[in-house]
C-alpha positions in Angstrom: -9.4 46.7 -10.4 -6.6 45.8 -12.5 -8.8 45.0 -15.2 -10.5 48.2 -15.6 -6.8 49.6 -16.9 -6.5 50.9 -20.6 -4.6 48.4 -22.6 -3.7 50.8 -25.8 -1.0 47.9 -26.7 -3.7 45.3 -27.1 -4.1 45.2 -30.9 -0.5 44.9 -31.5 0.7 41.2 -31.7 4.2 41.8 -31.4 5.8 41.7 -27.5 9.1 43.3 -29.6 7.1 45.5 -30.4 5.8 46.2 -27.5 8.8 47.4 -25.9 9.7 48.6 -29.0 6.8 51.7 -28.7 7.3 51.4 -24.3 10.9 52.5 -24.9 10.3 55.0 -27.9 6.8 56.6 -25.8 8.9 56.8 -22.2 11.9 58.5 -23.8 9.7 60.9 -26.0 7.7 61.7 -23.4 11.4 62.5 -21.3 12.2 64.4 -24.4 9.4 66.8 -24.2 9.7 67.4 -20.8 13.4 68.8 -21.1 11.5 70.9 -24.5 8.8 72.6 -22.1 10.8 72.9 -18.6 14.4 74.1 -20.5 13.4 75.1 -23.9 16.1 72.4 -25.3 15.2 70.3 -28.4 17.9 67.8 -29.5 19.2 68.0 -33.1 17.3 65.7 -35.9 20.2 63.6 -36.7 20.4 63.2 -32.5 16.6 62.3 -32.5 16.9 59.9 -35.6 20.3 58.3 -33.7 18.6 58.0 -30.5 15.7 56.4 -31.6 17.6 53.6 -33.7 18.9 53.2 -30.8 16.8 52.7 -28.8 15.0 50.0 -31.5 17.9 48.0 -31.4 18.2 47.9 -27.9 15.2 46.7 -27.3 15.0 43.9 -30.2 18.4 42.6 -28.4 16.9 42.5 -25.2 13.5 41.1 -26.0 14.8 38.0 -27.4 15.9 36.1 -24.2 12.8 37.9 -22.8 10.1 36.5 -25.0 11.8 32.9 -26.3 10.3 31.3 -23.3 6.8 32.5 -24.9 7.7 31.3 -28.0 8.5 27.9 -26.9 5.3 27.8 -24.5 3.2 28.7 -27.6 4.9 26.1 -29.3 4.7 23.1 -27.0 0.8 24.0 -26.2 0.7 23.0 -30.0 2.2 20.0 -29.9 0.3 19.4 -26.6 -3.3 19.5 -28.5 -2.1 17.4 -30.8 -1.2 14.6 -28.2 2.7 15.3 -27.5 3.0 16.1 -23.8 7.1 15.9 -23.6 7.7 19.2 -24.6 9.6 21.5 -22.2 10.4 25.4 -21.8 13.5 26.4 -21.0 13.0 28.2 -17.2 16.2 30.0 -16.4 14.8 33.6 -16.0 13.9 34.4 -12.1 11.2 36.8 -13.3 7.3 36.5 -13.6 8.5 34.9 -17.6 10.2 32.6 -15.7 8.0 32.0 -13.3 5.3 31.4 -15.9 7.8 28.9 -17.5 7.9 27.0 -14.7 4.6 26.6 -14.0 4.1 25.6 -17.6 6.4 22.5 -16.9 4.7 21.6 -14.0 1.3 21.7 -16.0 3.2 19.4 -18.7 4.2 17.2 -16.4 1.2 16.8 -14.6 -0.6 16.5 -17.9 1.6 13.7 -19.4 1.2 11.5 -16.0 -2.6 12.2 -16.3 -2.4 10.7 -20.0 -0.5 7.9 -19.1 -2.8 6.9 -16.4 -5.4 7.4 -19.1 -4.1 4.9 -20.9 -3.0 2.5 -18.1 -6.7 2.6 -16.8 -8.0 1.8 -20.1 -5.4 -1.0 -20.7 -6.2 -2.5 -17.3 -9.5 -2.1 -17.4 -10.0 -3.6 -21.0 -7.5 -6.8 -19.4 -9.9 -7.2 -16.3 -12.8 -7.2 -18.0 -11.4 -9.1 -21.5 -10.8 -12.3 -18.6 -13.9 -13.0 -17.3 -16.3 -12.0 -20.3 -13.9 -14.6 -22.2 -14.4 -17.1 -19.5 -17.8 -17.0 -19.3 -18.5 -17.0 -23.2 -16.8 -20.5 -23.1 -18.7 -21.7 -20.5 -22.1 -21.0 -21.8 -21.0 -22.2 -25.5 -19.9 -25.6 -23.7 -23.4 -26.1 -21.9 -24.8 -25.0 -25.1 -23.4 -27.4 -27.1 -23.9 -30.0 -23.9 -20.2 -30.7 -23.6 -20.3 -29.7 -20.1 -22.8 -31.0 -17.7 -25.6 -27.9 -17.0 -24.8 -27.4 -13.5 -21.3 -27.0 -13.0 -21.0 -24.5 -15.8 -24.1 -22.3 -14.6 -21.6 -22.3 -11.3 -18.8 -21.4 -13.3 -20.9 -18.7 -15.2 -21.9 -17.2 -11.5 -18.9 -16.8 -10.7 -17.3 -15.0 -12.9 -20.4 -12.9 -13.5 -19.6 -12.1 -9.4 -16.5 -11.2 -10.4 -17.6 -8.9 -13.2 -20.1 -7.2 -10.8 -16.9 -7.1 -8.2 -15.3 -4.8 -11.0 -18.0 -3.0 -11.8 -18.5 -2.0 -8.5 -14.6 -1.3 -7.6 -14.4 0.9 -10.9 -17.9 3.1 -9.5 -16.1 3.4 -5.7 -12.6 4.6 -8.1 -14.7 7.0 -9.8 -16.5 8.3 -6.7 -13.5 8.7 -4.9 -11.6 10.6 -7.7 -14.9 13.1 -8.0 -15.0 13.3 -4.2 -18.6 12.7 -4.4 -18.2 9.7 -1.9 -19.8 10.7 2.1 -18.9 9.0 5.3 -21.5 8.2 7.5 -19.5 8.6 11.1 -21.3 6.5 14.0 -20.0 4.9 17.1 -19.7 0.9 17.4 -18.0 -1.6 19.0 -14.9 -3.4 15.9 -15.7 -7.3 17.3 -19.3 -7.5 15.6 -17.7 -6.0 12.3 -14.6 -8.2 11.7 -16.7 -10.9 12.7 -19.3 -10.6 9.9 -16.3 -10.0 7.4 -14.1 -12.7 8.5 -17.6 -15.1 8.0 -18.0 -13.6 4.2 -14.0 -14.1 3.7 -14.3 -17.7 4.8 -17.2 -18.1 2.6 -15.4 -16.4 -0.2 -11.9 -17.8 0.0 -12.5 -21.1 -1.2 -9.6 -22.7 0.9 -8.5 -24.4 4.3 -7.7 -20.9 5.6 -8.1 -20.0 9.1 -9.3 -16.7 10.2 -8.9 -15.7 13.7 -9.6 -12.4 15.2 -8.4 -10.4 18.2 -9.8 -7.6 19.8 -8.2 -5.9 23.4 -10.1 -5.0 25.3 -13.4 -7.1 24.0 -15.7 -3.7 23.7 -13.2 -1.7 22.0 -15.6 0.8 19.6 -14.6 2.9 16.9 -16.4 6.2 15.2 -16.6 5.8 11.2 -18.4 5.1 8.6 -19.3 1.2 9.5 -20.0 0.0 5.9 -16.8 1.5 4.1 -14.8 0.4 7.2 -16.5 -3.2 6.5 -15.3 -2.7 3.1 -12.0 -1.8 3.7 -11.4 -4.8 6.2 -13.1 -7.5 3.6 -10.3 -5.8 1.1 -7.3 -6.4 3.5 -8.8 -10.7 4.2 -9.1 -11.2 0.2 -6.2 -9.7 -0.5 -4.3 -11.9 2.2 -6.0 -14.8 1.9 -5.5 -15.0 -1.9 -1.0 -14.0 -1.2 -1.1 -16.8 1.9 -0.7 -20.8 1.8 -3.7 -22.8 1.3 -4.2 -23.9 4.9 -2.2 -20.7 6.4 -3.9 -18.6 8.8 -5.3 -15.0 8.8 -5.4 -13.0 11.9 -7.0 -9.8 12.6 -5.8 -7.7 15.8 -7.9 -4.5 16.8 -6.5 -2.6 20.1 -5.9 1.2 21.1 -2.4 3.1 20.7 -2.0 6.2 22.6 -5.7 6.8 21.3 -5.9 6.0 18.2 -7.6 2.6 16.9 -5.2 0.0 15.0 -6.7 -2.5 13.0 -3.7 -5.7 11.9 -3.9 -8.1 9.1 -1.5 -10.9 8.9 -1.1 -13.4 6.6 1.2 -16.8 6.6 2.6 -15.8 3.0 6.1 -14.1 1.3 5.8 -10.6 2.6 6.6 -7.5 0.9 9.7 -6.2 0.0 10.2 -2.7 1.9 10.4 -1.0 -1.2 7.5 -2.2 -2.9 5.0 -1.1 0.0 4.1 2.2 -1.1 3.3 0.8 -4.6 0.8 -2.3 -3.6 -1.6 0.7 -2.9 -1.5 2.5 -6.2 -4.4 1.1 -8.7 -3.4 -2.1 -11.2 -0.8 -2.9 -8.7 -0.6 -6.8 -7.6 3.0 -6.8 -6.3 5.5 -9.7 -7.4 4.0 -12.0 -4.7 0.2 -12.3 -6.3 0.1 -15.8 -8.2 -3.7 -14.8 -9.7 -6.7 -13.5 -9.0 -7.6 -9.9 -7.7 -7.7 -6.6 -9.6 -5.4 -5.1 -7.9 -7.7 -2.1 -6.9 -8.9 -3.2 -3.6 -5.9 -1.5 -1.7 -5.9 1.4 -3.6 -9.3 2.0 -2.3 -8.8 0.9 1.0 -6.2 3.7 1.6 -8.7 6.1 0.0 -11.3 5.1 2.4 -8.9 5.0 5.2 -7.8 8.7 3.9 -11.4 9.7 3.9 -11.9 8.7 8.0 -8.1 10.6 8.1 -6.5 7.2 9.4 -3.3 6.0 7.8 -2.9 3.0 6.3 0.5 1.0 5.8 2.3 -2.5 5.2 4.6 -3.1 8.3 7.2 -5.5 9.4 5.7 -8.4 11.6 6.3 -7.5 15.4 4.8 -10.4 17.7 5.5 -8.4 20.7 2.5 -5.5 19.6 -0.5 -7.5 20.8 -2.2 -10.5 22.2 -2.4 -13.8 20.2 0.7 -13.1 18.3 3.0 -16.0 18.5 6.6 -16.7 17.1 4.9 -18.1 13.7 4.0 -14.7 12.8 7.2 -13.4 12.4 6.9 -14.2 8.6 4.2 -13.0 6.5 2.9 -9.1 5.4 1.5 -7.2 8.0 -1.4 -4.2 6.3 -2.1 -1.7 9.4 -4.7 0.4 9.3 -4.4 3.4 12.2 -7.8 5.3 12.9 -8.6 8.1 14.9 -11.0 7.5 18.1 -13.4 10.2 17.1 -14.0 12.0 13.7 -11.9 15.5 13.3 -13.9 18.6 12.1 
C-alpha cells in the first residue's frame, strides 16, 4: 500500500536536498496558513532570513544523517570489486542506523562466505591434486614395465576408490548445502546395521583392528533414514580406525537414554582436546591427531545427516560406567556420540 504513495522527491539525487525542500515546503506551507487564517505575511528580508536559515540548518544536520549512506555506497564498491573488509560506521539508533548495521552483518557474512570459497577450492584442488598424482605415476611405471602389472593396477584401484570417495563426499556437501537431500524415515532394529558396517570397515581398514559392537537390549530399533544412518556410522569407524593404533580396538555401543537412541564410537587412540571438538566437524578439518589419510569431510557430514534426523552429534569424554562392555581400557581414546530421537518429529 505503501508503494502506491507519490514520491515527488524521486528525481532529485540529493538526500540534502531532500530535507533541504522537506524543511523549506513544511514551513511555507506553515507560512501560508498564518497568511489565510490571520491575514499576516512576514517581511521579505524575514522570508529571505528564514529561509537561509532554514538551508543551513538542514545541510548541518544532514551530514551525520547521510555519512552512513555515503560510506555504504562506498564500501558496496569496493565490495564488487572483491574487497569485503569495509565497514560503516553504526552509531545512530535510527532506521540509518539500523540499516548500517545490517550492512555489517551482510559484510561479514559475505567475507566468511568468500573465504570458505576459497578454502573449498584450495582443499578441494589439494584432495584431488594427491591421488590424480598418485595414480599418474603408477600407470607411467607399469607403462614403462618398472613395476610388475598387478600390483600397480591395485595401486591404481585404489586411489581411483578414493577419487570416487571424494567425488561422492563433495555431491552429499553440495546436496546438503542446497537442502535438496530427503530422508527416508523407517523403523529397524541398529544390530543388523552396525553389523554390515563394522564388516565393510574391517574390509576397508587395512589393519589388525578389532571391531566389536554392543547393542542393549539386543532388538533395540530406531526410526531413520537406514542408508544415511549407515553412512554416518561407516564415517565415525574410518574416521577411528584411521586416529587408533594398529591392532587397537573399535567399539560401537547402541542403547536407549530416557528415550532417545545413543549410538558410541570409541577408539584406542590420543583423544581430542576439549577445545578442538567443535572444530573436527567443520569441513577440511583433520584435527592435530590425524597422521594421514581422510578428507576431513566425513564428520562434517555426519553431523549434517545427524541434523537432518534432528539427533545431536558430539565428541565426549570416555565414561566406562555408561554401558555394557566398557572396561577400564576405555578410559583413553575419543568418544563420537551420536543421540537420536526414537521416532521422527513433524
Amino acid at each position: 500500500m505503501n508503494d502506491m504513495l507519490p514520491r515527488p522527491l524521486d528525481p532529485i539525487r540529493s538526500i540534502k536536498l531532500k530535507l533541504s525542500i522537506l524543511l523549506l515546503g513544511s514551513g511555507g506551507v506553515g507560512i501560508c496558513y498564518l497568511w489565510l487564517a490571520f491575514g499576516w505575511l512576514p517581511s521579505y528580508t524575514t522570508t529571505a532570513v528564514a529561509i537561509a536559515l532554514v538551508l543551513l540548518t538542514a545541510q548541518v544536520l544532514s551530514h551525520g544523517m547521510t555519512s552512513p549512506l555515503r560510506e555504504m555506497t562506498a564500501a558496496a564498491r569496493a565490495m564488487a570489486r572483491g574487497d569485503y573488509t569495509r565497514r560503516v560506521r553504526a552509531t545512530a539508533r535510527d532506521e540509518v542506523g539500523q540499516l548500517a548495521t545490517a550492512f555489517n552483518q551482510m559484510a561479514a557474512d559475505l567475507a566468511a562466505a568468500d573465504r570458505q570459497r576459497r578454502e573449498l577450492i584450495a582443499n578441494v584442488s589439494h584432495e584431488l591434486r594427491t591421488p590424480v598424482t598418485a595414480l599418474r605415476a603408477v600407470l607411467e611405471n607399469a607403462v614403462d614395465g618398472v613395476a610388475p602389472a598387478e600390483p600397480a593396477l591395485r595401486t591404481a584401484l585404489d586411489h581411483t576408490e578414493r577419487l570416487a570417495q571424494l567425488v561422492a563426499d563433495f555431491l552429499d556437501l553440495s546436496r546438503l548445502d542446497a537442502g535438496a537431500l530427503t530422508l527416508r524415515r523407517e523403523d529397524f532394529e541398529l544390530a543388523p546395521l552396525l553389523d554390515e558396517a563394522v564388516a565393510e570397515s574391517r574390509a576397508a581398514a587395512g589393519r589388525a583392528v578389532r571391531f566389536e559392537v554392543v547393542v542393549e537390549p539386543a532388538g533395540l530399533a530406531v526410526n531413520a533414514d537406514r542408508a544415511r544412518l549407515r553412512q554416518v556410522v561407516l564415517n565415525l569407524l574410518d574416521n577411528a580406525a584411521r586416529h587408533g593404533p594398529a591392532e587397537g580396538r573399535v567399539l560401537v555401543l547402541a542403547r536407549t537414554e530416557e528415550g532417545r537412541r545413543v549410538l558410541e564410537v570409541r577408539d584406542d587412540g590420543p583423544g581430542i582436546p576439549a577445545d578442538q571438538r567443535d572444530r573436527v566437524f567443520q569441513r577440511f578439518t583433520r584435527g592435530e591427531r590425524a597422521a594421514g589419510g581422510g578428507t576431513g569431510l566425513g564428520l562434517a557430514i555426519a553431523r549434517w545427516l545427524v541434523d537432518l534426523h534432528g539427533g545431536e552429534i558430539t565428541v565426549t569424554d570416555p565414561n566406562p560406567a555408561t554401558a555394557a562392555g566398557v572396561g577400564p581400557e576405555d578410559r583413553a581414546g575419543c568418544v563420537v556420540r551420536v543421540t537420536l530421537p526414537a521416532r521422527s518429529t513433524p
